[in-house]
C-alpha positions in Angstrom: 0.0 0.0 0.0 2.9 2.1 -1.0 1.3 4.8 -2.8 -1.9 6.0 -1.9 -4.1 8.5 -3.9 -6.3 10.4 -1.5 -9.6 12.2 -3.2 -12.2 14.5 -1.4 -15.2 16.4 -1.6 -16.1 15.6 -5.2 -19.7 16.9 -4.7 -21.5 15.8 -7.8 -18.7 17.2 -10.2 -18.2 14.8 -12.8 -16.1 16.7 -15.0 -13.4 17.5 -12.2 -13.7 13.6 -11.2 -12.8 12.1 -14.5 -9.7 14.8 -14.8 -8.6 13.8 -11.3 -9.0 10.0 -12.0 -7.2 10.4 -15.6 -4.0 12.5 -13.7 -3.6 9.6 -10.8 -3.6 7.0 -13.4 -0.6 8.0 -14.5 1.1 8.4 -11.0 1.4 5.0 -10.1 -0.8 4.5 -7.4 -1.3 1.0 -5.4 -4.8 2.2 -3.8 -7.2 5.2 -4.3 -9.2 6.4 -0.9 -12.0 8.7 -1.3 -12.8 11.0 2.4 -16.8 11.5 1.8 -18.8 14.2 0.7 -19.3 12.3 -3.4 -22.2 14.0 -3.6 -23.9 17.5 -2.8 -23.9 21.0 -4.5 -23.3 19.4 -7.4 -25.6 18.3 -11.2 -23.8 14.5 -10.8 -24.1 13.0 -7.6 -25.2 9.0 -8.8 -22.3 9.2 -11.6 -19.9 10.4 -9.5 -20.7 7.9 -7.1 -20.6 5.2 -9.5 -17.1 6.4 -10.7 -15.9 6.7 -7.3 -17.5 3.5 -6.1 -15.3 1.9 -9.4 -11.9 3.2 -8.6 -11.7 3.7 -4.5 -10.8 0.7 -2.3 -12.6 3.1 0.2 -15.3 5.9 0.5 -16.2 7.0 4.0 -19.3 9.0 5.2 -19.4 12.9 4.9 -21.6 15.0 6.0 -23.7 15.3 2.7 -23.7 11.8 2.3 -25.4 11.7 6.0 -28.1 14.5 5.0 -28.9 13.0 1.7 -29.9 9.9 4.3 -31.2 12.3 7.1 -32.7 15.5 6.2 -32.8 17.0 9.7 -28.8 17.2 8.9 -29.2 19.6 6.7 -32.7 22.0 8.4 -29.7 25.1 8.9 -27.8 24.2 6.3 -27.5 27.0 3.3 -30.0 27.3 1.0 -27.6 26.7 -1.9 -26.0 23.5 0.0 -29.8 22.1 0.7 -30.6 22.6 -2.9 -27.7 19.8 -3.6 -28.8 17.3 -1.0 -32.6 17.7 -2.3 -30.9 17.4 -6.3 -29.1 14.7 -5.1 -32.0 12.4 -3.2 -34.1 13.0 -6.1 -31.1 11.3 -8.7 -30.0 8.6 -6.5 -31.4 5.1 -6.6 -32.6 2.7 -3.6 -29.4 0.6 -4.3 -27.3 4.3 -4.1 -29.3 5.1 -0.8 -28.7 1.6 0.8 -24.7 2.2 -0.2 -24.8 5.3 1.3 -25.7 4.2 4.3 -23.3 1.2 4.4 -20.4 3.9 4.3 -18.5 3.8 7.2 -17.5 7.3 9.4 -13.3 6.2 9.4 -10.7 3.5 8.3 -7.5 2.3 8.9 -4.6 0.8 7.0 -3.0 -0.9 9.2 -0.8 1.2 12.1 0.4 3.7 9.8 -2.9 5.4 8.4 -6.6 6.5 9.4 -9.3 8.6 7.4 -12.8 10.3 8.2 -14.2 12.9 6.5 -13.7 16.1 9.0 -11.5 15.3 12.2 -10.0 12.7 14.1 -11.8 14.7 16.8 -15.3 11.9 17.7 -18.3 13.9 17.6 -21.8 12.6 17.7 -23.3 15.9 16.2 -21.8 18.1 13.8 -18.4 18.0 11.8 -15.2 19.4 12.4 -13.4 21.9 10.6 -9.8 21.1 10.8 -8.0 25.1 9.5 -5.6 26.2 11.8 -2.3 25.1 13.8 -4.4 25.4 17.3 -7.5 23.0 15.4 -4.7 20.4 14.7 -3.0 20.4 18.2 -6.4 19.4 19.3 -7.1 17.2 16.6 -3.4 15.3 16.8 -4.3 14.0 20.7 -6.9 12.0 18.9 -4.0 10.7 15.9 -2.7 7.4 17.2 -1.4 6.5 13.4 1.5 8.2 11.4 -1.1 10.1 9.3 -4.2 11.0 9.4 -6.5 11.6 6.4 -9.2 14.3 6.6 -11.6 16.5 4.2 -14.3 19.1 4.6 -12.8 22.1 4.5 -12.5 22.0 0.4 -9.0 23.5 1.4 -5.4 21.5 1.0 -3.8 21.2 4.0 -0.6 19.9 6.1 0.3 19.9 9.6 3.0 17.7 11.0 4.9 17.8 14.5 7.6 15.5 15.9 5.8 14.7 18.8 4.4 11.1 19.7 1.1 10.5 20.6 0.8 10.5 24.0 2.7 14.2 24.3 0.7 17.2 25.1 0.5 19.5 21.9 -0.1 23.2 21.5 -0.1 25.2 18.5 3.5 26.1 18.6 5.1 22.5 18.2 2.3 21.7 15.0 3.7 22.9 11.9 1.3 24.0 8.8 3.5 23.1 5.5 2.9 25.9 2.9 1.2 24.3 0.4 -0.1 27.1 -1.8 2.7 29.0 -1.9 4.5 25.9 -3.5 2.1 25.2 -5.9 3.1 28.9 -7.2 6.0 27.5 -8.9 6.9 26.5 -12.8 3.7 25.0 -14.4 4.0 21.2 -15.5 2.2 20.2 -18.5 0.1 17.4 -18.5 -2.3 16.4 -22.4 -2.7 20.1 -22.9 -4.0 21.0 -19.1 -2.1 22.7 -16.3 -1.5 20.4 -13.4 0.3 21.9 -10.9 2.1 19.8 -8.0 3.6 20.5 -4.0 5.7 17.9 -2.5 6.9 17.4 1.3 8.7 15.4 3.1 7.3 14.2 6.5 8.1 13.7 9.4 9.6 9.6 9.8 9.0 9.7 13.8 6.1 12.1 14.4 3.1 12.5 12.7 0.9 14.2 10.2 -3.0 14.9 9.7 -3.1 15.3 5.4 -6.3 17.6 4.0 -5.8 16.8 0.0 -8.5 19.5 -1.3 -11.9 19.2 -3.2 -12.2 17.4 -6.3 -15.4 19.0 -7.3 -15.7 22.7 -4.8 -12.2 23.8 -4.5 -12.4 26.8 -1.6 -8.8 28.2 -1.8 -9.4 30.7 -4.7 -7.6 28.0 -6.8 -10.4 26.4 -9.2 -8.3 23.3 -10.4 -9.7 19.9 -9.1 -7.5 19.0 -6.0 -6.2 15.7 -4.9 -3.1 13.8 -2.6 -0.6 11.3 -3.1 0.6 10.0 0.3 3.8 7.5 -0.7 4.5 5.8 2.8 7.9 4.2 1.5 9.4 7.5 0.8 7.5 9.1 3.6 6.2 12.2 1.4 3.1 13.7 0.9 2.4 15.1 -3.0 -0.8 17.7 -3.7 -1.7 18.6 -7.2 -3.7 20.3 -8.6 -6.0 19.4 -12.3 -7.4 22.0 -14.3 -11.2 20.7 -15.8 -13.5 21.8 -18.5 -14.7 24.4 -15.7 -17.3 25.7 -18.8 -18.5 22.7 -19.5 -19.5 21.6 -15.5 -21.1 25.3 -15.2 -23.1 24.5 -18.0 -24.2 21.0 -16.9 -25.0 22.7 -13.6 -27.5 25.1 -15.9 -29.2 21.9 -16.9 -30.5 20.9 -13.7 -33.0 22.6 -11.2 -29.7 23.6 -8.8 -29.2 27.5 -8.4 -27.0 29.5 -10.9 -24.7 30.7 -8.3 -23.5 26.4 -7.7 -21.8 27.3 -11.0 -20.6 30.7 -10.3 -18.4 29.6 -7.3 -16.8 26.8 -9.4 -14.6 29.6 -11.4 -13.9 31.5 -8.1 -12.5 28.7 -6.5 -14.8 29.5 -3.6 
């Protein structure tokens, strides 16, 4: 399980999902993981899910996923973020809905890596959002694995720290790796679309919580589908980034009954 290519918050965007899957295919991976939230805001929630369901050895739950199964989830959500769970009950089959609820909330491989959609923080109610150095001192007491895999916040992430698991943690021994700033360097060429790409070493004897992005709802001003390569041989961490057809998933948005503005963020990155 060498190489592992770690994909989040697609949310119904089939376009960025097939650019993402064609990129990783030519990064030798050994096993794809997906952290939740397949569908939501977006036109293509059941053939994202098929895709995903196709090429990931694992999906876990997101919070979408849980409201498409629960609507009281969703009562304060945002209008525009209610208008994709309601899009995406309405396209999903009986045999999507029983899947979706078979989707578990974490996973392990082995000692070395664990993945849930928000936090390693447990919570029975509402999700985590893991942003800051102070969030993932608090969230690396819960990290008993070398890495932890997480989501939600549509935004590439990585903090790391020496420390072992059962030290005491504050904001100043967690380090945030400077991911976007990397990605500002010398564009790589990949069939005709600019990919760009961030790589880090981390740490061999601490640990590391690993947010690889959105697929489908980038929120980092960056519009390029996002996604991680976690090699656990060379110990690294690579995030890239996959410019889509953004035209062409705006105007398959403007086929549905979803609001204009779920394909006016897509360009923005936000």
């Amino acid at each position: 399980m060498a190489r592992i290519a770690i994909i989040s918050d697609i949310h119904g965007n089939l376009i960025a999902l097939e650019r993402v899957l064609a990129d990783l295919r030519t990064r030798a991976i050994d096993r794809t993981v997906c952290l939740g939230d397949v569908v939501g805001y977006g036109p293509d929630p059941k053939a994202c899910l098929d895709l995903a369901r196709d090429a990931c050895e694992v999906i876990v739950a997101g919070n979408h996923e849980r409201a498409v199964m629960n609507p009281v989830i969703a009562a304060n959500w945002a209008a525009l973020a209610q208008a994709g769970i309601e899009h995406a009950r309405g396209e999903l089959s009986a045999q999507d809905l029983e899947f979706l609820a078979s989707l578990p909330a974490t996973f392990t491989m082995g000692t070395q890596v664990f993945g849930v959609h928000d936090s390693p923080i447990p919570t029975e109610k509402s999700m985590h959002y893991l942003r800051s150095k102070l969030d993932a001192a608090h969230a690396f007491h819960w990290v008993e694995h070398s890495v932890a895999l997480v989501g939600h916040t549509h935004v590439p992430a990585c903090f790391v720290t020496a420390f072992q698991h059962d030290d005491v943690l504050t904001a100043r021994d967690v380090e945030n790796l400077p991911i976007a700033r990397r990605m500002l360097g010398p564009a790589q060429q990949f069939r005709g679309a600019f990919v760009g790409s961030a790589a880090f070493e981390l740490p061999r004897f601490g640990r590391a919580i690993v947010n690889p992005g959105s697929v489908g709802q980038p929120r980092d001003g960056d519009a390029r589908a996002g996604y991680a390569i976690l090699d656990l041989d060379e110990c690294t961490v690579e995030f890239r980034r996959v410019s889509y057809d953004l035209e062409r998933a705006r105007q398959r948005i403007g086929q549905t009954v979803l609001p204009v503005a779920a394909a006016e963020r897509l360009a923005l990155g936000a």
